[in-house]
C-alpha positions as CSV (number, residue, x, y, z in Angstrom):
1,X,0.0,0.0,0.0
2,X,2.7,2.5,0.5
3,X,4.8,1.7,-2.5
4,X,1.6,2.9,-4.0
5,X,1.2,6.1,-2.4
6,X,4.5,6.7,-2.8
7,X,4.3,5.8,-6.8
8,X,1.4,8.3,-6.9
9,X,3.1,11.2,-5.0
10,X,6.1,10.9,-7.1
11,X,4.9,10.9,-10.2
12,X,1.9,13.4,-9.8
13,X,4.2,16.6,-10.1
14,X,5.8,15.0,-13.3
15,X,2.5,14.4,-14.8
16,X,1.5,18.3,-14.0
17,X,4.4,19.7,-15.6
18,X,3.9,17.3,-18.4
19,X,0.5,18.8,-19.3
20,X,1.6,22.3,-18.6
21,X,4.4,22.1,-21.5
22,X,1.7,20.6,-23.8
23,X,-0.5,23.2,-23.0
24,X,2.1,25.5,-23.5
25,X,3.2,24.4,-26.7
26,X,-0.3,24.1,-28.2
27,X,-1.1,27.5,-27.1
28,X,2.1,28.3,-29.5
29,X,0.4,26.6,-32.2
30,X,-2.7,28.3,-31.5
31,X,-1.0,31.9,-31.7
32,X,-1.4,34.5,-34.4
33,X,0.2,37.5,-35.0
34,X,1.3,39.6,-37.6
35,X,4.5,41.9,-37.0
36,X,7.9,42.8,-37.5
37,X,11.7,41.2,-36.8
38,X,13.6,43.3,-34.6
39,X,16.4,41.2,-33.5
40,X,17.5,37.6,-34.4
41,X,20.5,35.6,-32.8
42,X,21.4,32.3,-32.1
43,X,22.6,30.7,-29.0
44,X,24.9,27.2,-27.6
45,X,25.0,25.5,-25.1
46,X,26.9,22.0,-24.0
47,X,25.1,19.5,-21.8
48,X,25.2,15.6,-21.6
49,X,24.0,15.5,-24.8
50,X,26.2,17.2,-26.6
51,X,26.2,21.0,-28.1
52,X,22.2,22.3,-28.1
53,X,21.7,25.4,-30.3
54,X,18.8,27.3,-30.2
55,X,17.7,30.5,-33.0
56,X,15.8,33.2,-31.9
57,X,13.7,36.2,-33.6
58,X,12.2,38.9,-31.8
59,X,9.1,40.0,-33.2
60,X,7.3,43.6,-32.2
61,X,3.7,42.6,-33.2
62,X,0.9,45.1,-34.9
63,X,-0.7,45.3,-31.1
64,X,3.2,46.4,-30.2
65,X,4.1,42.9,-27.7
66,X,7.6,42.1,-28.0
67,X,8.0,38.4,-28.5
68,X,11.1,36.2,-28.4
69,X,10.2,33.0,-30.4
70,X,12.5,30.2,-30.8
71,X,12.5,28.8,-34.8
72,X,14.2,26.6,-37.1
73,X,17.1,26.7,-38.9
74,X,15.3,27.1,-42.2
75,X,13.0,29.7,-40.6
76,X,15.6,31.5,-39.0
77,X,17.9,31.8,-42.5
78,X,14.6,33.1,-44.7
79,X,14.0,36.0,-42.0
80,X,15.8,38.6,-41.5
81,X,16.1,41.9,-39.4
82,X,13.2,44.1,-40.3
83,X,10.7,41.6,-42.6
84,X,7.3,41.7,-41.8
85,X,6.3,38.2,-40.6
86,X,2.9,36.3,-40.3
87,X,1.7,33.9,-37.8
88,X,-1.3,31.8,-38.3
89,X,-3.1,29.3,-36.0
90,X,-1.8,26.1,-36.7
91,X,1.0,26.9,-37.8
92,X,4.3,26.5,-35.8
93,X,6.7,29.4,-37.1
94,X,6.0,32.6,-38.8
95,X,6.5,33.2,-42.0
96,X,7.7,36.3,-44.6
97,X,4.7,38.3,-45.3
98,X,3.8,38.9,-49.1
């Protein structure tokens, strides 16, 4: 009986941070904005698994929010300082406006 409650107190908290990053992440999805690229940079760092790098825009949207999204490599080489960008629901990166 206790190696139950035990099992259940442990893994409760994981299972609530769990569905907080999903929820997170699908809010992301969910977003849509349109805007412009103020500032893009990339960033390593080392950990047990080897070098991690992450690139970064900074958007200033049309209802002036500043937001820092992370992006792909191919995302991140098609945008550059100053394009207007789109974000629609569903979609996981902006995009160049036409």
């Amino acid at each position: 009986m206790s190696g139950t409650v035990f099992l259940i107190l442990s893994l409760g908290p994981l299972a609530l941070v769990l569905g907080m990053i999903a929820a997170q992440r699908a809010n992301a999805v969910d977003d849509a904005y349109t805007g412009e690229v103020t500032d893009r940079w990339v960033s390593s760092s080392t950990g047990t698994y080897g070098t991690t790098t992450r690139c970064m825009i900074r958007i200033r949207t049309d209802e002036d929010r500043e937001l820092a999204v992370a992006v792909d490599g191919r995302t991140y080489n098609a945008l550059g300082v100053g394009d207007r960008v789109v974000k629609t629901p569903g979609t996981r990166w902006p995009v160049r406006s036409q």
